[in-house]
C-alpha angles and dihedrals in degrees: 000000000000116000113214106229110207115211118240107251095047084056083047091050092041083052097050099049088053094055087048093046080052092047099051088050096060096043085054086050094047094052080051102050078040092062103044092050085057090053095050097042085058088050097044088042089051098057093040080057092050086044086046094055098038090058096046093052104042132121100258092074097057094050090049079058098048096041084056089058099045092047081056093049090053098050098056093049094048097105123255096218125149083229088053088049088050094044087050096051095054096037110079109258100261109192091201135087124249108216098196101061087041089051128087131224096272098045090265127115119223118209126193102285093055093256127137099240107179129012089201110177093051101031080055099058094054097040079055091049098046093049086045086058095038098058085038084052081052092047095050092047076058104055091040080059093051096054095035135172096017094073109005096091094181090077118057116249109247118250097232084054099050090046078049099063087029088067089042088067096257106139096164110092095147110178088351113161110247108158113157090012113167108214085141105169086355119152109220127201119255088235098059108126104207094155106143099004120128109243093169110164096359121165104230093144100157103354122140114235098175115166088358123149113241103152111146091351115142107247096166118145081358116147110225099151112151090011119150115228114181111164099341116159103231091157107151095353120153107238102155116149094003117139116238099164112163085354117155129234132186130164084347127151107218087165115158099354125149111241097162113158091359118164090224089159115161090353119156105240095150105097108074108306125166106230102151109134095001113149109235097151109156092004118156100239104155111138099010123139122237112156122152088006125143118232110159110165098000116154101245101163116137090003120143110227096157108153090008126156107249103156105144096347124164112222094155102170097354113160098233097169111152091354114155110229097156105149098001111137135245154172143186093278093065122102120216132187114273110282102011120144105207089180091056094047090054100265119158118223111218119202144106122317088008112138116232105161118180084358113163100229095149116162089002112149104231098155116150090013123143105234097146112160090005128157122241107138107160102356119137106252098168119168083348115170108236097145101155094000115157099230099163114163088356121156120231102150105156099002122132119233099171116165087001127155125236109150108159101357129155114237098159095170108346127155116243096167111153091356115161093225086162096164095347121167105232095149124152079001127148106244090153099152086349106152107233098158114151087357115145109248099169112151089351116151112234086157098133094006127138107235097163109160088343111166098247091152117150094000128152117227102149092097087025099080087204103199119230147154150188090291104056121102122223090160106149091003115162092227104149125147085009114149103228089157106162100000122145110238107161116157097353118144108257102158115133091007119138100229092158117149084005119143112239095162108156097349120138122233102161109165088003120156100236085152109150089355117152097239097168123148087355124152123234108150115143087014130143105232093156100152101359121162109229102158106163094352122164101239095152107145094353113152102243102165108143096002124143110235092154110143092001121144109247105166114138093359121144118236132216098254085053102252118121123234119230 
């Protein structure tokens, strides 16, 4: 056995970026410590502030001041008697005040002007009392610090701790404060019990918050695009200015909440989402899909739903004033307010024989619509959902169609010419006379597809890759002059097809049904025809050199020098 020797200075290289890749690490984790020791000085310097401020004002301060007053007080109405002078002489000095003899019969003092100026037992007491809270207050504020963050709510608890009791199974952190929390891509648990907490600014991009409680937490700035909701609770939950964009929703109750100037762009509303009485007033909906959505009573107004999805749609009693709903999308099964004109607003009706010509309708979800004999020549229908779609006799010439899906769709004569399909879904779909002459077809999935007597004629799929299999049907296809060099066609349905002209170098059609099929000038040289069936094919003047013909059925065909085999 060989043993692979490394030079030196790849195993240097190797070391050092190892120790880069350590070092990078380390700085990461020190930004991060950085940052967390920020958080924590501003909510330390805070409370030294609040204690600051407590101390300066307390009660203490006012009774020194009284008790000055009251020493002066004494001091003039000591009496200025020689007896007193004598007395004072023979009595040892006492700095200190006696307050029995300043006191007066009822515990006052009463100063010159006849006012009482201190009640001093009782005032002491309390005095006494109120220091004896206020340290206990302190003490308290302590011990809050000591324990923090679990139960002092005024400072955000740190992401790494959160993650912290997270991992050590808590999953109630009811009104727990959260603001600036990082859970970026984080898969929470379905059990997580967020209701009331403040969750301001959070980073939740791409987390998945499925069956997560949400109700009444503060959402607000906070960045949730591409985010996944399945029945997550959001009921009453403040998500004004939060970013959704391209977030996900299913069987979700977003009742009541407060969506207000909301970037909810792109974001998938349409499966079963509670939206009745939600704010969205001046929410970026354009292109959100909302199809099939309930929202009776929701605050639309100023709201851009331009291009939005509004395909049965419930909007009962829905305040759309000044709502822009230029190129959204509807049909009769949508309910509008009372009055409420969609067309004038700029509403598209989508439905069979309508008209939509060079229409943007990218990434729509149009699945299991009736568009028969519609018009969208030229329109943009990237990465479009058309998935069982009827689209008989519809018109896509020059339309791109690039990435859309059209599994299963129904395209019973439709004309594709000139149709950009670049890595289009057609699979299991009805192409049956469907024109697809000089369409792009590069990367596009045929594999199930009904291609009876499609118009292929003239088109390139040498670089298309065109993806088949057994159980697509060119039967009757015009596929003539078509460059098929090096495709697997084993056991695809050829009979009837016009393949003439067409370039089969290489390709192998072993147990293909090439029956009837118009086979003329054709090249096969180099192809795989074992157990072909080529009954009363046209092979006259068809390259065959090196072809495998080897338990093929030959009866009635007609041969390249013109003869027919019987």
């Amino acid at each position: 056995m060989g043993i692979t020797v490394v030079p030196k200075k790849l195993m240097n290289m190797s070391v050092l970026e190892a120790e880069l890749a350590s070092l990078v690490s380390r700085i990461e984790f020190l930004e991060e410590r950085q940052n967390l020791l920020a958080k924590y000085a501003v909510g330390v310097k805070r409370q030294v502030e609040r204690l600051i401020e407590r101390f300066n004002t307390r009660p203490e301060y006012s009774m020194l001041e009284n008790l000055q007053d009251a020493i002066i007080q004494l001091c003039e109405k000591l009496p200025a008697s020689s007896q007193s002078q004598n007395s004072a002489w023979q009595q040892p000095s006492n700095p200190f005040i006696s307050w029995n003899e300043a006191l007066n019969a009822d515990g006052s003092y009463e100063s010159s002007n006849g006012s009482k100026a201190l009640d001093t037992p009782v005032q002491m007491q309390e005095s006494a009392h109120r220091w004896t809270k206020l340290e206990e207050a302190d003490l308290e504020a302590d011990e809050e610090m000591n324990y923090w963050p679990e139960r002092n709510q005024e400072f955000p608890l740190p992401t790494r701790d959160f993650l912290k009791l997270y991992n050590d199974q808590k999953r109630n952190f009811t009104g727990t404060n959260l603001t600036g929390v990082n859970l970026r891509g984080k898969f929470l648990s379905y059990d997580l019990n967020l209701s009331q907490s403040n969750l301001s600014q959070a980073n939740l991009r791409q987390a998945s918050l499925s069956g997560v409680n949400l109700s009444r937490a503060n959402l607000q700035n906070a960045e949730l695009s591409e985010a996944m909701f399945w029945k997550t609770n959001l009921e009453e939950a403040n998500l004004k200015h939060a970013d959704l964009t391209r977030a996900t929703f299913k069987e979700t109750t977003l009742e009541k909440a407060n969506l207000s100037r909301a970037n909810l762009s792109g974001v998938n509303l349409s499966q079963q989402v509670n939206l009745n009485a939600t704010n969205l007033s001046d929410a970026n909906l354009s292109r959100a899909n909302l199809r099939q959505s309930t929202l009776i009573k929701a605050n639309l107004r100023q709201a851009n739903l331009s291009q939005a999805n509004l395909l049965g749609t419930n909007l009962e009693g829905a305040s759309l004033e000044g709502a822009n709903l230029k190129q959204a999308i509807y049909n009769k099964a949508t309910i509008f307010p009372t009055g409420f004109d969609p067309t004038q607003a700029g509403a598209l009706l989508i439905a069979a024989h309508v008209s939509l010509r060079k229409f943007d309708f990218a990434s729509a979800d149009l699945s299991d619509v009736d568009l028969a004999k519609a018009n969208f020549q030229g329109a943009n229908l990237y990465s479009i959902n058309l998935q069982a779609a009827d689209l008989s006799e519809v018109n896509l010439s020059q339309s791109n169609l690039t990435k859309a899906n059209l599994q299963s769709a129904i395209l019973l004569q439709a004309n594709l010419s000139e149709a950009n399909l670049e890595e289009a879904n057609l699979e299991g779909a009805n192409l049956t006379g469907a024109d697809l002459t000089d369409a792009n077809l590069k990367y596009t999935n045929f594999q199930g597809a009904n291609l009876a007597a499609v118009d292929l004629n003239q088109a390139n799929l040498k670089s298309a890759k065109i993806k088949v299999d057994h159980r697509t049907n060119f039967s009757g296809a015009n596929l003539s002059g078509v460059d098929l060099v090096g495709y697997n066609l084993d056991r695809i349905n050829l009979s009837r097809a016009n393949l003439m002209s067409a370039n089969l170098c290489g390709a192998s059609l072993e147990s293909a049904n090439l029956s009837e099929a118009n086979l003329a000038f054709a090249d096969f040289s180099g192809a795989n025809l074992s157990n072909a069936n080529l009954e009363r094919a046209n092979l006259k003047k068809a390259k065959m050199s090196g072809a495998n013909l080897c338990g093929a059925k030959l009866k009635g065909v007609i041969l390249p020098d013109g003869t027919i085999h019987e």
